[in-house]
C-alpha positions in Angstrom: 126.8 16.1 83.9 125.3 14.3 86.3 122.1 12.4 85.9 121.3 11.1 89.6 119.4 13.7 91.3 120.6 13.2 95.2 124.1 12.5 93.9 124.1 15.7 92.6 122.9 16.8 95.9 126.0 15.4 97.6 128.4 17.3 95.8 126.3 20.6 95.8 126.8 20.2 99.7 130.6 19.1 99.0 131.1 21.9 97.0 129.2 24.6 99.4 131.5 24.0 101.9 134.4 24.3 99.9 132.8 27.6 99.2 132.7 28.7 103.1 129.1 27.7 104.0 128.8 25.9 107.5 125.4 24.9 106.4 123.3 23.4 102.9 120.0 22.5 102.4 117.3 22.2 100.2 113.7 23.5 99.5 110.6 23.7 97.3 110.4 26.8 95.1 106.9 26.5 95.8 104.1 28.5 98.0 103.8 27.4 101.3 100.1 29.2 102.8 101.3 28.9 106.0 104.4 31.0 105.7 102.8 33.7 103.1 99.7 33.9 105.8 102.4 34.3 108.4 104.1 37.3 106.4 100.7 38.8 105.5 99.5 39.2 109.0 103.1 40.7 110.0 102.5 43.5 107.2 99.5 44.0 108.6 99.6 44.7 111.7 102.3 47.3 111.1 105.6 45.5 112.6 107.8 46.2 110.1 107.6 49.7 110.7 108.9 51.6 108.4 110.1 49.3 105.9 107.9 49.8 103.3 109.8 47.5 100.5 108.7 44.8 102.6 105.1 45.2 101.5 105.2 46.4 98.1 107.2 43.4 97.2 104.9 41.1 99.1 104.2 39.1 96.2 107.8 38.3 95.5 108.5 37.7 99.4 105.2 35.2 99.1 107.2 32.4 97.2 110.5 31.7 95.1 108.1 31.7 92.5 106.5 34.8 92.9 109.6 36.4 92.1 110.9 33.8 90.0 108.5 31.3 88.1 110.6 28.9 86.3 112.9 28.3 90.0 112.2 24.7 91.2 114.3 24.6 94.0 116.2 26.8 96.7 119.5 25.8 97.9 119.7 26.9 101.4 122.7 28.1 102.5 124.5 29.4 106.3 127.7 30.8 106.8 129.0 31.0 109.9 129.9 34.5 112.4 130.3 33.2 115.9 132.4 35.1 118.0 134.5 34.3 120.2 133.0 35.6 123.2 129.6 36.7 124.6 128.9 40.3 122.9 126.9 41.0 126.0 129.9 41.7 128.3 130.7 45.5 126.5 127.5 46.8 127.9 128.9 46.8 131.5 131.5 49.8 129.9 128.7 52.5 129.2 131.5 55.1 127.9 131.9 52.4 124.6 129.4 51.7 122.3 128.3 48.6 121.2 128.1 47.1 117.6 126.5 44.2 116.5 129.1 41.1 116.3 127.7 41.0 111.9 129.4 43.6 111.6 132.3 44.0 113.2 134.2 42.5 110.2 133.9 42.4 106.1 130.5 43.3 104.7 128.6 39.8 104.7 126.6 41.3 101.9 129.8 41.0 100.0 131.4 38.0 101.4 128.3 35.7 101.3 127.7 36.7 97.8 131.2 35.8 96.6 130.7 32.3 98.0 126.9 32.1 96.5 128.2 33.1 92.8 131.2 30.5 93.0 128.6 28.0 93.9 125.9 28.8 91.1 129.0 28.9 88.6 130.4 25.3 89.7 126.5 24.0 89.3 125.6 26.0 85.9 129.3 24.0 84.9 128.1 20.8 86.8 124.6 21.0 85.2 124.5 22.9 81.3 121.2 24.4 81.1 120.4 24.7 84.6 119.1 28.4 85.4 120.5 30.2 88.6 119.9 33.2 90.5 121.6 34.6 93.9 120.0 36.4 96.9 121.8 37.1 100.1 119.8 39.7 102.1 119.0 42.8 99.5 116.3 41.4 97.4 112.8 40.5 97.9 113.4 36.6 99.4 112.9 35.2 103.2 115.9 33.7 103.8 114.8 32.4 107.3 111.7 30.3 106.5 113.4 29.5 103.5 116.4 27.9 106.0 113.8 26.0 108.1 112.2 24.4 105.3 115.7 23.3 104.0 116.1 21.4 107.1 119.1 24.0 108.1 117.7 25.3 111.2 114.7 26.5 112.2 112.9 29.9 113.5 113.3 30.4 117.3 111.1 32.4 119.5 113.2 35.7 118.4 112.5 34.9 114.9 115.5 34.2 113.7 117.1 30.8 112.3 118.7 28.6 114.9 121.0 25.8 113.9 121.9 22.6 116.5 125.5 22.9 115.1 125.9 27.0 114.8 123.4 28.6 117.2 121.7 32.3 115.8 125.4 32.7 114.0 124.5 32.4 110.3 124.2 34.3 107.7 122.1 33.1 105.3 122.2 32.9 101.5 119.8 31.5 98.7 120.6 29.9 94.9 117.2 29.6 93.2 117.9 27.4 90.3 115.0 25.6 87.9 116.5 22.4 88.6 114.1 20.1 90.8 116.3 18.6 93.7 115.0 16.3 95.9 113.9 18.6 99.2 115.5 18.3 102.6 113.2 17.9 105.6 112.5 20.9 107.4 113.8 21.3 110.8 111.5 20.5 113.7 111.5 23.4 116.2 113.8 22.7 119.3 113.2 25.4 121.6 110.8 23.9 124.1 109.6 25.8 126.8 112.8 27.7 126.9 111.8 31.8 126.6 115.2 33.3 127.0 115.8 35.1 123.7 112.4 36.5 124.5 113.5 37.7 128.4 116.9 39.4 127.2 115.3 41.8 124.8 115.8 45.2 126.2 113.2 47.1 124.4 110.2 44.3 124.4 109.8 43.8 120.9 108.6 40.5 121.3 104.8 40.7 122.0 104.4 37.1 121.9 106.8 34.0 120.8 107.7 34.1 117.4 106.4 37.4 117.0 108.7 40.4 116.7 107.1 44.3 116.5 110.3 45.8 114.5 109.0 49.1 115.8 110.7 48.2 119.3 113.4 46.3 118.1 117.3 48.0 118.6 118.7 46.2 115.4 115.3 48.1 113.5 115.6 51.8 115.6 119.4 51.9 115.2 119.7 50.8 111.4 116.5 51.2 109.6 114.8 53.6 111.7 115.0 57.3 110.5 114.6 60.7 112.4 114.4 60.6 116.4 113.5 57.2 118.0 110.5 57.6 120.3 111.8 58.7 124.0 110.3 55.8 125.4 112.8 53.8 123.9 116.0 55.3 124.0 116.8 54.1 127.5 116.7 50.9 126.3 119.3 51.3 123.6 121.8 51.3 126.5 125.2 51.8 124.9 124.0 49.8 121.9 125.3 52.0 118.8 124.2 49.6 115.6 122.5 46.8 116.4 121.5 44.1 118.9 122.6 40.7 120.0 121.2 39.9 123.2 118.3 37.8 121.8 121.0 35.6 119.7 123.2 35.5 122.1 120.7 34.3 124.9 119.8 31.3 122.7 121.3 28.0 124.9 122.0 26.7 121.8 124.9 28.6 121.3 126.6 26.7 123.3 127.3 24.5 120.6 128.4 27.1 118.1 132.4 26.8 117.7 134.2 30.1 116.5 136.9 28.5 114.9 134.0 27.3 112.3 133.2 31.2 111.8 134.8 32.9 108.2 138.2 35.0 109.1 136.4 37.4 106.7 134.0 38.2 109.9 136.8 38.4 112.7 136.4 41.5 114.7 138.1 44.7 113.4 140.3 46.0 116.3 138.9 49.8 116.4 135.5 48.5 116.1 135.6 45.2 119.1 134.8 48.7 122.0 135.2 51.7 120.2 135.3 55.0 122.6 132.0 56.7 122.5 134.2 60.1 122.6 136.4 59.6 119.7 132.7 58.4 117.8 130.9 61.5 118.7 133.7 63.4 116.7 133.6 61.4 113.5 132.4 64.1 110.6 131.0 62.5 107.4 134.7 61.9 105.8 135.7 60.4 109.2 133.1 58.3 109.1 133.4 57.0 105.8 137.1 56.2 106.4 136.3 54.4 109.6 133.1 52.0 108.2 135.1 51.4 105.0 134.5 48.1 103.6 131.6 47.7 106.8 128.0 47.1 106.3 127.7 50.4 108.9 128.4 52.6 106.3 124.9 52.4 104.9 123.3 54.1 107.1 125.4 57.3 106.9 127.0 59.4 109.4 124.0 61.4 110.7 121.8 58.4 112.0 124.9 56.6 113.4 126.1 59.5 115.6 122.3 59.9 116.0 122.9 56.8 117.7 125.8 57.0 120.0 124.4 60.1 121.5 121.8 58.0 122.5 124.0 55.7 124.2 126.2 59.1 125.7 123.0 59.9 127.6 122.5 56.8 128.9 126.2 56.5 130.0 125.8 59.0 132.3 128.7 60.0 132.1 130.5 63.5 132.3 133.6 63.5 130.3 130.9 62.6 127.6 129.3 66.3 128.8 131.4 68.5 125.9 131.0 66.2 123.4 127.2 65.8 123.1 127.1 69.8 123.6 129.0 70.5 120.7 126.0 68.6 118.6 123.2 70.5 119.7 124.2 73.0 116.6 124.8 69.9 114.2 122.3 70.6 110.8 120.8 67.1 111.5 117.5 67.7 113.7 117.5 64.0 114.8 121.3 65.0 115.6 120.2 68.1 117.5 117.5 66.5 119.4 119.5 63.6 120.5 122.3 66.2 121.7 119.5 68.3 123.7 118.3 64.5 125.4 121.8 63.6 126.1 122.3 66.9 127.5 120.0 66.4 130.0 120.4 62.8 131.0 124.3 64.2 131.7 123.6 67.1 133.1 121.0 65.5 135.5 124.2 63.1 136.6 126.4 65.9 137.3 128.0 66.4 140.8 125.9 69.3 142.9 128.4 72.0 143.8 
């Protein structure tokens, strides 16, 4: 038991990083208007497309307490994914598609709760009586300005949390617990004048700084999105199969991001680092299931993902790609079909004349 409140701070950040996290900080369990204004005004103007749990839940994404009364605190927490090298550098091979670097390893979703439930154990053990509860992604919480007002990072122009130490690579976790820590400073924003996370974003989903319209966003139309993407966005999917990094990885500050510091639980799976677009475009539903086994692609099924890297086969150009795509224009998946018929055309269109 310990009685001193920022001692027991000390060793929950002692203790985090024995658990994996690259990053700990704490936060009020309480409302903050700004940040459930913020939210509200995103919902309503229609950016997060549609993801329609975002706004039925809105009263539990408002404040730890809205979904959780008796929490007094939020312990912050990152774990780092930095890669070894600039993800941008596959899109110069347009016959491979591109995956996100999250997931080119173990399912985060998985990982990062492992680490959060061997943390909440150690403090329920630390602390008899405290009350805990985990969050990593799937539930109704907002991780990000959760992790700015923790003092962890804070929200660049792209939205997402940037750390001095780690760049855009963290995943982030959340304990709520109902005991009341003494809070962290939040982060004070460091991006300046600098705009390119905003400049690299092939699809314009940033209508203004720390604004992002989902409903242009790659990482949104290639995961979330269902049915055909709108045709004036699929040339800028490039070869970009699940996922998006170019914002991240614009950010200067990941300069200072180290990939040694990164979990070997996220280190790239060879057949996913620049996986042929051919062999892809064959995968059936078994095939598929056997590839993304264990990945956090799996969720979105077989039919959207090849959705997806016909998408990228028209943009490739490229006419070894040409029997491939036409063998989908029969697949039972209209978003499927309709891709094929686009790809079709962008390949036939690059064809030699006779």
């Amino acid at each position: 038991m310990v009685n001193n409140a920022a001692e027991l701070v000390r060793k929950i950040r002692t203790e985090a990083e024995n658990c994996g996290f690259v990053a700990c900080g704490i936060a009020p369990a309480r409302e903050d208007p700004l940040r459930a204004s913020r939210l509200e005004q995103w919902l309503g103007e229609g950016c997060h497309g549609s993801m329609e749990w975002m706004e039925t839940r809105l009263e539990h994404r408002r404040s730890p307490q809205g979904l959780w009364p008796q929490a007094q605190s939020v312990i912050a927490l990152g774990m780092s994914y930095a890669p070894a090298a600039d993800p941008r550098t596959l899109g110069a091979h347009a016959d491979h598609g591109r995956i996100s670097t999250y997931a080119l390893g173990a399912d985060y979703h998985d990982v990062v709760k492992r680490a959060l439930k061997a943390l909440a154990r150690w403090l329920v053990a630390e602390v008899p009586g405290a009350e805990v509860k985990v969050f990593v992604d799937t539930a109704p919480v907002m991780e990000k300005p959760l992790g700015a007002a923790a003092g962890i990072g804070w929200q660049g122009k792209h939205t997402n949390l940037v750390s001095r130490r780690h760049g855009s690579w963290l995943f982030l976790g959340a304990i709520y617990t109902s005991l009341p820590l003494p809070a962290d400073t939040p982060h004070a924003d460091r991006c300046g004048s600098c705009s390119a996370c905003q400049d690299a974003c092939p699809t314009k989903a940033f209508p203004a700084p720390y604004r992002l319209d989902a409903r242009r966003c790659v990482s949104y139309l290639t995961i979330e999105h269902k049915g055909p993407v709108p045709e004036d966005l699929r040339a800028g999917l490039g070869n970009r199969i699940y996922g998006c990094d170019d914002c991240l990885a614009a950010c200067p500050w990941n300069s200072f991001a180290q990939a040694g510091a990164a979990n070997r639980a996220f280190l790239p799976r060879a057949e996913l680092t620049a996986p042929r677009l051919a062999d892809l475009l064959r995968l059936d539903d078994a095939g598929f299931r056997a590839l993304f086994s264990g990945s956090p692609i799996k969720r979105i099924g077989r039919d959207r993902f090849v959705r997806n890297c016909l998408y990228a086969a028209g943009n490739s150009r490229d006419p070894a790609l040409f029997d491939e795509v036409r063998r989908l224009l029969d697949d039972p998946d209209p978003a499927i079909a309709d891709a094929a018929d686009w790809a079709l055309d962008r390949l036939t269109a690059a064809l030699p004349v006779p």
